[in-house]
N, C-alpha and C positions, 0 to 999 in steps of 0.2 A: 390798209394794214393787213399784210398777212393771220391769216390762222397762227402760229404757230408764234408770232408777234403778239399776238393779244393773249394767248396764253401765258405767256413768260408776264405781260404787264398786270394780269389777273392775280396770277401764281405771288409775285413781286406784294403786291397792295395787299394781298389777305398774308403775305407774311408779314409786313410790317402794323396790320391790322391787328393781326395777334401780338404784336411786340413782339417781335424773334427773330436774330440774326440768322444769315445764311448759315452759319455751323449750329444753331438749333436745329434748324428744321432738318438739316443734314442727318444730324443724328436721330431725331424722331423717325428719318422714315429710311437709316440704316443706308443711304447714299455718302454722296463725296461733297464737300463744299464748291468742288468744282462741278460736279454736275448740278448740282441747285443754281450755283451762276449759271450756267451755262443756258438752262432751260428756262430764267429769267430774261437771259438774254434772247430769246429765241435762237440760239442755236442750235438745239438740239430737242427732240420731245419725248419727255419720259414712258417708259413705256407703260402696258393696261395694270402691272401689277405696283409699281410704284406710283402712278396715280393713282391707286385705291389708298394704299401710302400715306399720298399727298393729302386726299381728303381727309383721311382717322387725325393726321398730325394738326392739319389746320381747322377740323371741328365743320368737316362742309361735307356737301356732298359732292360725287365728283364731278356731276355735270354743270355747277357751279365755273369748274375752267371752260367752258365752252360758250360763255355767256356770247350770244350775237352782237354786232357793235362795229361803230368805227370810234376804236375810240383817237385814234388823229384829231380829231372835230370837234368831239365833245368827252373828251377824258376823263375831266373832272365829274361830268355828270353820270357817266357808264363807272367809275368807281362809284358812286356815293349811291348807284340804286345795285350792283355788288352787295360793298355794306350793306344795305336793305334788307338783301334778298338771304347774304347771310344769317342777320338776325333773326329776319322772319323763321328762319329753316328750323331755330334753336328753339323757339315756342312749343307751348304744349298748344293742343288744339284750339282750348276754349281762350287761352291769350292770344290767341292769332286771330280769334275772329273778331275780337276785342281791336286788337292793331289795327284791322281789315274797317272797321266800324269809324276810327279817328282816323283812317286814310281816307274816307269816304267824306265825312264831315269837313277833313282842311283842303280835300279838291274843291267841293262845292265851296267854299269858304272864298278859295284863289278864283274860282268860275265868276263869283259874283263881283269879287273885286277888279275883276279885267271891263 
């Protein structure tokens, strides 16, 4: 999957993650409902100032769109550690290391039961 394909499928999943139609986030971040389709679909890639935009609107940060990935393969699991990575982001420190702590706990958890 192209770059600019997995950005539109990122951009796509954290809008619908936040509950917000294409003309939400259109309007949050002062575009066209056609350009939010557009760069959903990969056609098009927004540029550095409305990716800054993109993230304030959607609550991320923007390197969030560039997450590595195929997601072809494994879609469902490159969105759900996304979410992840999103929530993690929204933590203050000492919850995060709290999260980082019961991450640790349910790998070893999964380790032993394989």
């Amino acid at each position: 999957m192209s770059a600019i394909t997995n950005f539109g499928t990122i951009l796509r999943e954290l809008r619908k993650l936040r509950e917000l139609t294409q003309e939400d986030l259109a309007l949050r971040t002062d575009r066209s409902v056609d350009a939010v389709s557009q760069w959903e679909r990969g056609v098009y890639w927004p540029n550095f100032e409305t990716l800054v935009r993109l993230g304030k609107a959607l609550d991320v940060p923007v390197r969030v769109f560039f997450q590595e990935g195929n997601l072809t393969q494994a879609e469902e699991r490159a969105m759900l550690e996304i979410q992840a990575g999103v929530i993690l982001s929204g933590l203050t420190d000492s919850d995060l290391r709290v999260a980082i702590e019961q991450l640790k706990a349910l790998a070893k958890r999964t380790q032993s039961a394989s």
